[in-house]
N, C-alpha and C positions, 0 to 999 in steps of 0.2 A: 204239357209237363214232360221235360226230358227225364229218363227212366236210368236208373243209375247203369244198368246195364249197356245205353246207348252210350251214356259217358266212357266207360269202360272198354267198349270195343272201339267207339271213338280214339280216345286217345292209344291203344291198341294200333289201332291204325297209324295215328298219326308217326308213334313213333317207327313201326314198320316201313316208313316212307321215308324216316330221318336214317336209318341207319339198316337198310336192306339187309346187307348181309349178317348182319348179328342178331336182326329180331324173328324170331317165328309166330306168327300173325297165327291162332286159331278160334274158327267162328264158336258166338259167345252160343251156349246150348240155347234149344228151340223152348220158349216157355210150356210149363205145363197145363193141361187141358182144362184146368180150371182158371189159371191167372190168363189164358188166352181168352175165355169166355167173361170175366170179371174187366168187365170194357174202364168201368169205372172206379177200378180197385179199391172198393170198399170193402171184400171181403167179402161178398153176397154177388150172386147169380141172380137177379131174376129174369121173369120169359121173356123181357124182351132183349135181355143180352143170350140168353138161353138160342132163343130164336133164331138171336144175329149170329150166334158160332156156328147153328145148324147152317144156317144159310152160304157162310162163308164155305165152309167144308162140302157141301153139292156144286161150289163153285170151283172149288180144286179139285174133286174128284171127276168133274163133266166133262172130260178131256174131248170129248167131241162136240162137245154144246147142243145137245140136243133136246136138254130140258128131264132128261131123266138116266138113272143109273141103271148101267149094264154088271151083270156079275162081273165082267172081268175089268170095269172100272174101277169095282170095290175091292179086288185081289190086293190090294195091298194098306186095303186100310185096318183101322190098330182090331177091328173085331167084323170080320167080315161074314160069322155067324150070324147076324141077326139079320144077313138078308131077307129069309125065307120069309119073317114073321115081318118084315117090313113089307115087303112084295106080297099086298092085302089080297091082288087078284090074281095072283103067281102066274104073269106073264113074261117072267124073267126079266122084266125094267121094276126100275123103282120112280116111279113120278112124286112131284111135289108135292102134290095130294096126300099119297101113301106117307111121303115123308110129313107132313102138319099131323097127320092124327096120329100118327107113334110118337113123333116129338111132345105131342099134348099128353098124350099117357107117360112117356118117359119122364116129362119131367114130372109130372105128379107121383112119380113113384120115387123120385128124386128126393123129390119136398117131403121128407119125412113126417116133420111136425106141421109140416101146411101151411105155415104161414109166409108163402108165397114167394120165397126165394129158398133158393139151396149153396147153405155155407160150406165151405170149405170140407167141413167133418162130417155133413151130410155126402158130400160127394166121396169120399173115400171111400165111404161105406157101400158105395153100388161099383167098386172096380173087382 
């Protein structure tokens, strides 16, 4: 399903190709952290799209590929506070590990009402 957004910067483009000097081309904003986790844009989260965001984001952040996060990998991500309480054995990495059992409580504290996704209004609630 093309996303009305692709349209948009699509033909954005397009026309910035037709008519260089007249068009100024700027990239369309970055979705937000729920409609990027909401794979399926139904409007609901659940763990395994929950899962899939985590997953994506230790892939952008492992800028050395090493299979686990260093503090200064996390220096620039949106809340680099919850290192400490992620980093179970505080050996200043965050391994996968660490990261499944915070994700499994995170999102349970997400699912306010439990029934096993977390909507849009649940998520607001925990920024």
């Amino acid at each position: 399903m093309i996303k009305p957004a692709c349209v948009t910067l699509g033909l954005a483009l397009g026309l910035a190709c037709a008519a260089p000097a007249a068009a100024q081309v700027t990239a369309a904003p970055a979705p937000d952290r729920f409609d990027a986790a909401d794979t399926n844009d139904d409007g609901k989260v659940d763990r395994a799209e929950y899962d899939g965001f985590v997953a994506e984001l230790v892939l952008l952040y492992d800028v050395d590929r090493d299979g686990r996060l260093s503090r200064t990998e996390l220096a620039s991500a949106r809340d680099p506070s919850k290192f400490d309480t992620i980093d179970a054995n505080h050996d200043g990495f965050i391994t996968l590990q660490e990261i499944d059992a915070y994700s499994a409580s995170d999102f349970a504290v997400l699912d306010a009402n439990k029934d096993g996704v977390v909507d849009r209004a649940e998520s607001k609630r925990q920024q």
